[in-house]
SEVO-154564 format. One record per atom (N, C-alpha, C, O, CB): residue number from 1; x, y, z. Coordinates in Angstrom, 3 decimals, decimal comma. Atoms other than C-alpha are relative to their C-alpha. Glycine has a CB too. Layout:
N
    k        c1        c2        c3
  NUM         X         Y         Z
...
This chain:
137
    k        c1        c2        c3
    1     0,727     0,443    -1,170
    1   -17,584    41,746   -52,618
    1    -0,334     1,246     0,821
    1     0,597     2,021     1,039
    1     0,829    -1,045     0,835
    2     0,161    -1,305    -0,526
    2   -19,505    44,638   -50,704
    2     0,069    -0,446     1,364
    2     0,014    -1,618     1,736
    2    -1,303     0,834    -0,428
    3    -0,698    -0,114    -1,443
    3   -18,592    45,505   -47,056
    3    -1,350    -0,753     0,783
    3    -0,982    -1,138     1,893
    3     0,441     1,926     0,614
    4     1,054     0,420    -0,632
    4   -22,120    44,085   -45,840
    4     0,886    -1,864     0,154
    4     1,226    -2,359     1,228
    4    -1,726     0,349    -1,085
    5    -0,449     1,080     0,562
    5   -20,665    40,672   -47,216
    5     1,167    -0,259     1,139
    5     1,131    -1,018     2,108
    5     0,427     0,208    -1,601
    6    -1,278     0,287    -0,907
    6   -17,240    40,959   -45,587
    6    -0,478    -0,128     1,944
    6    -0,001    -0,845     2,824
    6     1,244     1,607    -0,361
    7    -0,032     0,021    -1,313
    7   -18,691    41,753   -42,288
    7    -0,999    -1,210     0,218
    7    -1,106    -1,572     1,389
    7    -0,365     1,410     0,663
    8     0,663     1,640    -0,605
    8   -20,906    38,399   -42,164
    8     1,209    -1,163    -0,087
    8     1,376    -2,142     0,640
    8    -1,524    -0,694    -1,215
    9    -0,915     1,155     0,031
    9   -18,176    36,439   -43,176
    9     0,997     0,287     1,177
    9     1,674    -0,723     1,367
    9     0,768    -0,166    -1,478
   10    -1,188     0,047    -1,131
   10   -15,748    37,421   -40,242
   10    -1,291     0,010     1,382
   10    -0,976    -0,652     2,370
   10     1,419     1,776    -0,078
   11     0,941     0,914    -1,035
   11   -19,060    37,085   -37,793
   11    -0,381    -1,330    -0,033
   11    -0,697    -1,799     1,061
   11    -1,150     0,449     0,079
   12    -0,080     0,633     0,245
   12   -19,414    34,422   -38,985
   12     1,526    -1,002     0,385
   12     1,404    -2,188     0,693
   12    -0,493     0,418    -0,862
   13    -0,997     0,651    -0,516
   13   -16,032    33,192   -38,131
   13     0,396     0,288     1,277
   13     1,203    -0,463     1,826
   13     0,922     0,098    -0,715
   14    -0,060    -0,297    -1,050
   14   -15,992    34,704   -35,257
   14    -0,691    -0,738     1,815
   14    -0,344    -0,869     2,989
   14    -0,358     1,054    -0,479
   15     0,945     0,665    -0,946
   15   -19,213    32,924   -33,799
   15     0,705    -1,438    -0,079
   15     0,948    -2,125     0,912
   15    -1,742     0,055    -0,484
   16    -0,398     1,603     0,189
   16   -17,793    29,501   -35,494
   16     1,092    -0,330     1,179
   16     1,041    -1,298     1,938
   16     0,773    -0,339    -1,689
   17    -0,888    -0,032    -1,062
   17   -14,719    30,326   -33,277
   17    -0,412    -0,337     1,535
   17    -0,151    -1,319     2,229
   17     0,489     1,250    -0,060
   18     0,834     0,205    -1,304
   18   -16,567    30,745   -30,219
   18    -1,014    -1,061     0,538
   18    -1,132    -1,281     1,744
   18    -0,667     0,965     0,055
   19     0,450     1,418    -0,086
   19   -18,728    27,646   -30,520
   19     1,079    -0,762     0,133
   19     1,262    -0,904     1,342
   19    -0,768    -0,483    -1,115
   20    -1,008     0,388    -0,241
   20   -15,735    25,866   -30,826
   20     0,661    -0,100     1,175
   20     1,202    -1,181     1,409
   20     0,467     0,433    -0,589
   21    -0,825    -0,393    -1,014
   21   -14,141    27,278   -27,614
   21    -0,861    -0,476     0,899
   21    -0,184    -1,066     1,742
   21     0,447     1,423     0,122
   22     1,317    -0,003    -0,585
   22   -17,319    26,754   -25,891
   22    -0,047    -1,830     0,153
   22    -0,390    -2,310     1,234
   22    -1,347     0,891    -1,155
   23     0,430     1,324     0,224
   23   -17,529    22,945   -26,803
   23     1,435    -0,789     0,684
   23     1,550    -1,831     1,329
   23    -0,389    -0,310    -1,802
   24    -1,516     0,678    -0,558
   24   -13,776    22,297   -25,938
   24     0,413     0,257     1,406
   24     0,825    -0,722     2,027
   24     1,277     0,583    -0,834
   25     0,404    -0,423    -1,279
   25   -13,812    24,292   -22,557
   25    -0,903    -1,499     0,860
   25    -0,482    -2,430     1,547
   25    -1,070     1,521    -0,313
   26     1,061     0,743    -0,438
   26   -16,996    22,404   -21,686
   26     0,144    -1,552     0,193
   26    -0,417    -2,285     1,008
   26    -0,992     0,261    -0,876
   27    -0,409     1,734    -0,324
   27   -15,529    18,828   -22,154
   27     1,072    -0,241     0,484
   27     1,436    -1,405     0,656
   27     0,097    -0,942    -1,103
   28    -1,508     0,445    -1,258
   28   -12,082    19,361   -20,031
   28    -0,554     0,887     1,310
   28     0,264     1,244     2,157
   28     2,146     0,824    -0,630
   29     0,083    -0,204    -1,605
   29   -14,029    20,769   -16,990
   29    -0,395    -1,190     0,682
   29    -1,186    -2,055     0,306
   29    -1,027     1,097     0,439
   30     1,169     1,701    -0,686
   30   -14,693    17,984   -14,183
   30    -1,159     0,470     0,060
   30    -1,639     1,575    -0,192
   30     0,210    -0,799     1,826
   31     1,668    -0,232    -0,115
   31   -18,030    17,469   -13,547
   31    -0,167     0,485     1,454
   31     0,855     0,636     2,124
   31    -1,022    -1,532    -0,272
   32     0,437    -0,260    -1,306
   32   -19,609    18,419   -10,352
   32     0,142    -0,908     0,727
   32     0,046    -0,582     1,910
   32    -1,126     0,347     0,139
   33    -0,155     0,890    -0,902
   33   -19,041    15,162    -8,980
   33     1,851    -0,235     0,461
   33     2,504    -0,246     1,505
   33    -0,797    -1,310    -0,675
   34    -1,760    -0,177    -0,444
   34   -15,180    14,955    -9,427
   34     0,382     0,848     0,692
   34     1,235     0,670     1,561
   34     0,942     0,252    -0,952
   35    -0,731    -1,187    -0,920
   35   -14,743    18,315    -8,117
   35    -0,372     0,178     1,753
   35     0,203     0,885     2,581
   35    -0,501     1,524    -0,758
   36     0,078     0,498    -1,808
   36   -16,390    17,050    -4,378
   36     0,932    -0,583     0,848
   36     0,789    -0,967     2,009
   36    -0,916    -0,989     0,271
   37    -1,294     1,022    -1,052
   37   -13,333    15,431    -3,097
   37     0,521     0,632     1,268
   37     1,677     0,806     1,655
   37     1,597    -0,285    -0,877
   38    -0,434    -0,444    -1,863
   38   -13,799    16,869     0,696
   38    -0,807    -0,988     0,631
   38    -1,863    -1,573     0,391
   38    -0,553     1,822     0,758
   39     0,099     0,141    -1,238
   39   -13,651    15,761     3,649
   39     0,182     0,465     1,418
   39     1,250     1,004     1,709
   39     0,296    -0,545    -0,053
   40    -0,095    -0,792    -1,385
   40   -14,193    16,883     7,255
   40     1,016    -1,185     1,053
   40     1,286    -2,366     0,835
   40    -1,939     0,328     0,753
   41    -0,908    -0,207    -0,924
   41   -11,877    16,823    10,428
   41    -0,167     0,384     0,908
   41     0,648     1,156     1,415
   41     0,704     0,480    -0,189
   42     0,543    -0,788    -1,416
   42   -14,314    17,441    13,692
   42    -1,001     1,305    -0,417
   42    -1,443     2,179     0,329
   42     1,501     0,699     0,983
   43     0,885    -1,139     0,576
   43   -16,384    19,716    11,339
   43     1,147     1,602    -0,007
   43     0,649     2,696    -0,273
   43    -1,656     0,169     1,263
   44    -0,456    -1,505    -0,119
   44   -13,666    22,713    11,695
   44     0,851    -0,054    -0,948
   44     1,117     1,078    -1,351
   44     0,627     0,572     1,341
   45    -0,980    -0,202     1,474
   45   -11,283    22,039     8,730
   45    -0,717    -0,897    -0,988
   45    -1,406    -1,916    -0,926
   45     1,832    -0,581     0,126
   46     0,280     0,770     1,891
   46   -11,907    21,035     5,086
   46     0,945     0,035    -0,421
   46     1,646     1,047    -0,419
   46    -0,896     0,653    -1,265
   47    -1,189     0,441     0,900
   47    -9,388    19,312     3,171
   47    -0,003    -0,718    -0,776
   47    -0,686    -1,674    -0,408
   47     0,853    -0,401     0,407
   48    -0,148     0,675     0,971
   48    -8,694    17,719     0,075
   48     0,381    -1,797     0,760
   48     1,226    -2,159     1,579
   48     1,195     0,870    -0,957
   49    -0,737     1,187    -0,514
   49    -8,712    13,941     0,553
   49     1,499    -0,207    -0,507
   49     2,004    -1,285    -0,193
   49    -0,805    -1,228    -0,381
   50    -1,603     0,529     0,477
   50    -4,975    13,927    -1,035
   50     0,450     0,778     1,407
   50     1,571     1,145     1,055
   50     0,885     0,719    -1,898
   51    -0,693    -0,425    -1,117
   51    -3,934    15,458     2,407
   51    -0,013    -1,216     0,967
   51    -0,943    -1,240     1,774
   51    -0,630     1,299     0,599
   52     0,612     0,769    -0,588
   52    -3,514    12,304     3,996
   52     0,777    -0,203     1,716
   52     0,715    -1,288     2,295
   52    -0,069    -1,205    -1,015
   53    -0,448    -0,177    -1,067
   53    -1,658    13,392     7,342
   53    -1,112     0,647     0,877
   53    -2,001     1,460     0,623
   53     1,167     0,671    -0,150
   54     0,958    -1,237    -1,768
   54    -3,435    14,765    10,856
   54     1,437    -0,118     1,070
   54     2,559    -0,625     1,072
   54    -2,214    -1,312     1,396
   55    -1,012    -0,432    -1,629
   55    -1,597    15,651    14,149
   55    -0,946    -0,158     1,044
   55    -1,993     0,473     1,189
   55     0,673     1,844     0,217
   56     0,499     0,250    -1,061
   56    -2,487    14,165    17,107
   56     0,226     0,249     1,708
   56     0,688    -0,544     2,529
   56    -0,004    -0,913    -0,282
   57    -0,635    -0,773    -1,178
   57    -2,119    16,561    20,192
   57    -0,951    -0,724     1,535
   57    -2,167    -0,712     1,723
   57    -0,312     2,051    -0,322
   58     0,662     0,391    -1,288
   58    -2,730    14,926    23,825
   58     0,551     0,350     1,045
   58     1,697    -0,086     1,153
   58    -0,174    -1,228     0,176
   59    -0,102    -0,863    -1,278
   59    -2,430    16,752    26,962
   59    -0,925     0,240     0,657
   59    -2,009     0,554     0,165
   59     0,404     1,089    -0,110
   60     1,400    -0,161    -0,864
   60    -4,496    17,041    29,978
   60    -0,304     1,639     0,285
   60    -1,478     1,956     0,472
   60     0,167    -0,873     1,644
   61     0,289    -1,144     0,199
   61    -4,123    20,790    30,096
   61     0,124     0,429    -1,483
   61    -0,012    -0,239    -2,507
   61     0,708     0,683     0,845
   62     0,065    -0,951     1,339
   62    -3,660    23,947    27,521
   62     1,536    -0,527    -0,927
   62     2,543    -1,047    -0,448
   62     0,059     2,057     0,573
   63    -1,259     0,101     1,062
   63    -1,118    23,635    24,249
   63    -0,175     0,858    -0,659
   63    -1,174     1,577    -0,677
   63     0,239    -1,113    -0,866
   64     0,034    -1,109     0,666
   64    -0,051    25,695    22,038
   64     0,984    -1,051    -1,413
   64     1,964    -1,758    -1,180
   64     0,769     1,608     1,001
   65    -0,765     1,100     0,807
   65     0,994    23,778    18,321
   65     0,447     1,107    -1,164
   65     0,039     2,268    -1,140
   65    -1,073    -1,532    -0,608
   66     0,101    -0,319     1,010
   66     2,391    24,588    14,949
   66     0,461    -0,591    -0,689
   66     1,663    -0,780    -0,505
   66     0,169     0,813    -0,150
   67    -0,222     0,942     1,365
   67     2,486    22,472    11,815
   67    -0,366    -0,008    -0,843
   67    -1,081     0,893    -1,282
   67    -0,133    -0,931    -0,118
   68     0,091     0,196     2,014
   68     2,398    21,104     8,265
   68     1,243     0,406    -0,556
   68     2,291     0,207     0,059
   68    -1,265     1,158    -0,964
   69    -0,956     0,408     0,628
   69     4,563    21,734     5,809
   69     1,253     1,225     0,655
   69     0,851     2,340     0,990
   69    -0,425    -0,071    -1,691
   70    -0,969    -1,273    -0,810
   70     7,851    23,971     7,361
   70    -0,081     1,502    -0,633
   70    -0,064     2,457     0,144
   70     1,773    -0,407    -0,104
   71     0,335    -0,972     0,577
   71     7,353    26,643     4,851
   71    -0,924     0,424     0,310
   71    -0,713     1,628     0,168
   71    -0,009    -0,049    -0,937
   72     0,922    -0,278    -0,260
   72     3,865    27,164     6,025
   72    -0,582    -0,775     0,738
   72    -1,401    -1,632     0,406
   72    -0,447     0,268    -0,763
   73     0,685    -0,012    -1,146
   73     3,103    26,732     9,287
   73    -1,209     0,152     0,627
   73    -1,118     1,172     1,310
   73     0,363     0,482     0,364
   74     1,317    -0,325    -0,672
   74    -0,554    26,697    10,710
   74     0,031    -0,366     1,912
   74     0,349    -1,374     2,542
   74    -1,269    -1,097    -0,927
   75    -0,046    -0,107    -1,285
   75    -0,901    27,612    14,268
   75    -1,432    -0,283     0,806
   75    -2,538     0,176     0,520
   75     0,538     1,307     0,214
   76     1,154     0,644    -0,700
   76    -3,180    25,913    16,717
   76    -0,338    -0,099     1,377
   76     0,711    -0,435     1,925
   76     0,003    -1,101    -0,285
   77     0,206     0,065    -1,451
   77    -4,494    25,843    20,285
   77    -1,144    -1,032     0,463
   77    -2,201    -1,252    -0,130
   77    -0,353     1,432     0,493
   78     1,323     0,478    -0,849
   78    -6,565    23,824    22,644
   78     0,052    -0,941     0,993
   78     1,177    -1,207     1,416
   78    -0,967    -0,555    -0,794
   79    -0,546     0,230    -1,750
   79    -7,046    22,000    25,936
   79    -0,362    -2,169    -0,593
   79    -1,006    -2,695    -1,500
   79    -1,786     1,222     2,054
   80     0,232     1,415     0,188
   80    -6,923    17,975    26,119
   80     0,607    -0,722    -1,728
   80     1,573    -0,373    -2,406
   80    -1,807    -0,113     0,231
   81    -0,394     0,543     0,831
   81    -6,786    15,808    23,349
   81    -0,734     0,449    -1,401
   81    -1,961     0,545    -1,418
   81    -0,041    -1,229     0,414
   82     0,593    -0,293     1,283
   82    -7,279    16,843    19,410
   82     0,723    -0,342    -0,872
   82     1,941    -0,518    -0,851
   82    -0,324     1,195    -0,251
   83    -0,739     0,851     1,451
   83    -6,767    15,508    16,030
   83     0,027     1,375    -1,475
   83    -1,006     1,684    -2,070
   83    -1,489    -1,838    -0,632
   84     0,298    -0,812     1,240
   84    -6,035    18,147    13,083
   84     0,549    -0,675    -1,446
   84     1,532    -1,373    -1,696
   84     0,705     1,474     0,220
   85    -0,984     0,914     0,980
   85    -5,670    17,129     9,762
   85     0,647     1,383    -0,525
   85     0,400     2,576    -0,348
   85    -0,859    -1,198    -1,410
   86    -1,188    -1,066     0,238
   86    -2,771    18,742     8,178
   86     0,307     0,358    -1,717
   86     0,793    -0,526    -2,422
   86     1,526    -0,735     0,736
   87    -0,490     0,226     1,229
   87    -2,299    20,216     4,665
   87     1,195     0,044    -0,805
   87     1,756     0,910    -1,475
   87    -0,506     0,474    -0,433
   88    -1,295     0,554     0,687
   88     0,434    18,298     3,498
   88    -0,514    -1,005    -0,957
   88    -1,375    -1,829    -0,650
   88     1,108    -0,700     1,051
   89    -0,012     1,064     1,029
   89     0,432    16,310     0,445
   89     0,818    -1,048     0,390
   89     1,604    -0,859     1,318
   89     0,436     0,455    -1,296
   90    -0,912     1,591    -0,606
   90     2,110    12,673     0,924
   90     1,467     0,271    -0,777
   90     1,952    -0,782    -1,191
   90    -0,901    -1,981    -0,741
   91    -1,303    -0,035     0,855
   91     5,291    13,590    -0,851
   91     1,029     1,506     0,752
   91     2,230     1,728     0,601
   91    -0,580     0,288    -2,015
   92    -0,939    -0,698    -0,726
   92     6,115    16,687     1,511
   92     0,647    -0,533     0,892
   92     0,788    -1,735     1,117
   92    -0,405     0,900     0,485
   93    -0,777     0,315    -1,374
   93     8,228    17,303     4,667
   93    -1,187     0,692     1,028
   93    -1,870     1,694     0,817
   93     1,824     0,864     0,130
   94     0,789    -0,718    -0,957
   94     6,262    17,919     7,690
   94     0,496     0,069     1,413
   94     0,901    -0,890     2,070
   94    -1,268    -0,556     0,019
   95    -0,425    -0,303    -1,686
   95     7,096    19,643    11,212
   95    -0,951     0,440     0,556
   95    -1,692     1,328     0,136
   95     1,089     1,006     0,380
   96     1,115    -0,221    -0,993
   96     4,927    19,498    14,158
   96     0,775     0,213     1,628
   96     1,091    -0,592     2,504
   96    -1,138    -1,496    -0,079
   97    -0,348    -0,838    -1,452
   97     6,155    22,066    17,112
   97    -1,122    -0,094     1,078
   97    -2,191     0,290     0,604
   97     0,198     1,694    -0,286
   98     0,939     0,064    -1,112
   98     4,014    21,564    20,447
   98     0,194     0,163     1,318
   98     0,799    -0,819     1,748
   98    -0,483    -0,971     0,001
   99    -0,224    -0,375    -0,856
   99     4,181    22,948    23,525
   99    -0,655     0,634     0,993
   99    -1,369     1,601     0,726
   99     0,581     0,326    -0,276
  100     1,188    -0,142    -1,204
  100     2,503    23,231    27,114
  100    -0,389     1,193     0,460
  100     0,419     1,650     1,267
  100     0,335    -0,610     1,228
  101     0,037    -1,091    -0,596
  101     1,100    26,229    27,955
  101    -0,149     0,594     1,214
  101     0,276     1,716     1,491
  101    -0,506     0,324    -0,400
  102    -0,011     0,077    -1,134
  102     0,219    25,838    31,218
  102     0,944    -0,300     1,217
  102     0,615    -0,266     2,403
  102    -0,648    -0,497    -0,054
  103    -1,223     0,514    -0,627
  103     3,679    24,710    32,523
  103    -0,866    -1,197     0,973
  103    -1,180    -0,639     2,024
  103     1,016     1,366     0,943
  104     0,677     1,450    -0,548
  104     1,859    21,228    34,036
  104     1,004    -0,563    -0,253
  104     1,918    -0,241    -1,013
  104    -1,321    -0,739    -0,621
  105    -0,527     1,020    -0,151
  105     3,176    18,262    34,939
  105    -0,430    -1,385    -0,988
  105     0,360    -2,287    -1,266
  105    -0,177    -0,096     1,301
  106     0,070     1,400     0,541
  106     1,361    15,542    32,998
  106     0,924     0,067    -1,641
  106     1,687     0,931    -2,073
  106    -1,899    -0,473    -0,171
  107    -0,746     0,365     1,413
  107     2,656    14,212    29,464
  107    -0,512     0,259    -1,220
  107    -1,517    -0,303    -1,655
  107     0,229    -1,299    -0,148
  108     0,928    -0,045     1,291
  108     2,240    15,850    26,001
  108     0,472    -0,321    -1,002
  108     1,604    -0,064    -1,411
  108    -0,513     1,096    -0,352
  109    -0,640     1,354     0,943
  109     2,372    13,464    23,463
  109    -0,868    -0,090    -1,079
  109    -2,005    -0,558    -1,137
  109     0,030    -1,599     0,766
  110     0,120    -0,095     1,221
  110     2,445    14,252    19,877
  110     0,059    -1,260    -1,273
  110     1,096    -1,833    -1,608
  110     0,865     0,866    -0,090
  111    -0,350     1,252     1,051
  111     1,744    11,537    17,076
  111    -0,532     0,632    -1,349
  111    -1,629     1,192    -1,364
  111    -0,885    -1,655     0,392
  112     0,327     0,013     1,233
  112     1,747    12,052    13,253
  112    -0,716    -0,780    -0,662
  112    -0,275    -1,888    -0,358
  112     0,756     0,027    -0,486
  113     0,578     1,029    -0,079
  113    -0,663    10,052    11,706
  113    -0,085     0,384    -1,707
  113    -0,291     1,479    -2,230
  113    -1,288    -0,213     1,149
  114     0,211    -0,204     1,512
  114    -0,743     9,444     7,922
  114    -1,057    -1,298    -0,549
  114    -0,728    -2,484    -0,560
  114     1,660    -0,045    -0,848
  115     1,134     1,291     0,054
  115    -4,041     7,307     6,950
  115    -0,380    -0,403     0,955
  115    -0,633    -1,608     0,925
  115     0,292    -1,159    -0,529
  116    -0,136     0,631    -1,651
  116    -4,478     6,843    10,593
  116     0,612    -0,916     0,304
  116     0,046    -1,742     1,020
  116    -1,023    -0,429     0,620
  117    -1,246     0,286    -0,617
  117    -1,288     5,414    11,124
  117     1,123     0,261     0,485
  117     2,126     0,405    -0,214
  117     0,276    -0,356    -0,289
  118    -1,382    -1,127    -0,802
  118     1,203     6,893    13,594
  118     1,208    -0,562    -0,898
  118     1,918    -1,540    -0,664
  118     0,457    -0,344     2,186
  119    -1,834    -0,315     0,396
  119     4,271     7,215    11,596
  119     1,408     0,705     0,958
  119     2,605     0,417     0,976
  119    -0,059     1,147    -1,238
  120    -1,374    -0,850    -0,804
  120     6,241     9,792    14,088
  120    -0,816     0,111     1,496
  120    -1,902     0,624     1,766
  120     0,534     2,004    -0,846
  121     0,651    -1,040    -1,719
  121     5,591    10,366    17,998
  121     1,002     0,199     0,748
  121     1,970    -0,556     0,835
  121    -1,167    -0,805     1,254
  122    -1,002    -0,257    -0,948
  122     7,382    12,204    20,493
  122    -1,120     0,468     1,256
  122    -2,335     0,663     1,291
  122     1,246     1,245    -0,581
  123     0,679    -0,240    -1,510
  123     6,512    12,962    24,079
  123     0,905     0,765     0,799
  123     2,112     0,535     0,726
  123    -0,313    -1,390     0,855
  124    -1,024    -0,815    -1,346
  124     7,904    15,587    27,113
  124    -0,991     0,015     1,167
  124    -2,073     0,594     1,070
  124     0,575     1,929    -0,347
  125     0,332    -0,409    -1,310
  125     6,968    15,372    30,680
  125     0,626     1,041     0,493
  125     0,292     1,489     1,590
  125     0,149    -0,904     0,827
  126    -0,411    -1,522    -1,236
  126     8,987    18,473    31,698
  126    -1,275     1,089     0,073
  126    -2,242     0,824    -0,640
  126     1,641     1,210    -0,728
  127     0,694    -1,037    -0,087
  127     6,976    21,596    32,535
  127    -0,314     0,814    -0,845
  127    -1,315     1,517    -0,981
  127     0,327     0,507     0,647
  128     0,215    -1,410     1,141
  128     7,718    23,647    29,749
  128    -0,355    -0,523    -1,318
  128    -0,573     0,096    -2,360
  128     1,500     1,013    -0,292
  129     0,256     1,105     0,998
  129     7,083    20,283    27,763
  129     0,045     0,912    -1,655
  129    -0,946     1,419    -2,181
  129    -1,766    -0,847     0,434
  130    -0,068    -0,014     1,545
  130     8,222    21,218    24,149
  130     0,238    -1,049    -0,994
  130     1,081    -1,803    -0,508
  130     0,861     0,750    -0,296
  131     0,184     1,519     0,329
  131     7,894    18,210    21,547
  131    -0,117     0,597    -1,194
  131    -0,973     1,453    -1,414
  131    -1,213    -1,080     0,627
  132    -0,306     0,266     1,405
  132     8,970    18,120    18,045
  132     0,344    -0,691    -0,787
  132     1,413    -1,300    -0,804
  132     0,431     0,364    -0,302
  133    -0,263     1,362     1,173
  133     8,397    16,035    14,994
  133     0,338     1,247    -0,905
  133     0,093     2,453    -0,917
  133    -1,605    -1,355    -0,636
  134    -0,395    -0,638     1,424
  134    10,051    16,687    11,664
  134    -0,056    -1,279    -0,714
  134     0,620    -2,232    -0,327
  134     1,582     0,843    -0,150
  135    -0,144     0,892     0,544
  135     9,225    14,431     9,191
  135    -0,269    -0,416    -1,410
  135    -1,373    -0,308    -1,944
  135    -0,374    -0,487     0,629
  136    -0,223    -0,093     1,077
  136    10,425    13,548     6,038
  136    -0,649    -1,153    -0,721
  136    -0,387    -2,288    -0,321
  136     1,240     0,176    -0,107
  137     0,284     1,433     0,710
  137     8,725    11,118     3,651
  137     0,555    -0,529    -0,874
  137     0,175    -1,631    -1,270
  137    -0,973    -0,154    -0,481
């Protein structure tokens, strides 16, 4: 068999290979439609719909928050009332630290909400109002 010979037959297996890989690849990617699974949160976060927690911060002045899962903390600010959603999967633990920055008097009152249903809330009227959920599912 001359060397011209040998080298078609291993391109030859080479390409067959690569078609192959090509065809099997191509039928375990999702499609473009499966891989859309977002949703918005006030237009400022994107999250997987499997995140199905938010945090619901209400205060008539400034806060200062931090939550999701305890290992990884996301830190947050802002005045009045806001909803973040949180990326936690339904099978973590989640802690939500919150606290007044303004030392005020009114009431800031934290609710966990999983599917938009408060599962956890706490509340502080003191001044220095600090308010913590931890919560395990």
């Amino acid at each position: 068999m001359g060397i011209a010979k040998k080298i078609a037959i291993v391109l030859g297996i080479i390409i067959v290979g690569y078609l192959l890989f090509s065809v099997v690849y191509n039928n375990t990617q999702p499609t473009e439609q499966e891989s859309l699974n977002v949703i918005t949160d006030d237009g400022s976060h994107l999250q997987s719909s499997s995140y199905p927690y938010k945090a619901k911060i209400s205060y008539e002045g400034s806060w200062f928050a931090e939550m999701g899962d305890p290992n990884y903390l996301v830190k947050e600010e802002g005045d009045g009332t806001k909803t973040i959603t949180l990326d936690c999967a339904p099978w973590e633990r989640i802690c939500i630290n919150a606290q007044k920055e303004d030392y005020g008097e009114g009431e800031l009152k934290v609710q966990l909400l999983r599917d938009d249903q408060v599962v956890a809330e706490n509340t502080s009227s003191n001044a220095t109002g600090n308010v913590v959920i931890n919560y395990n599912y």
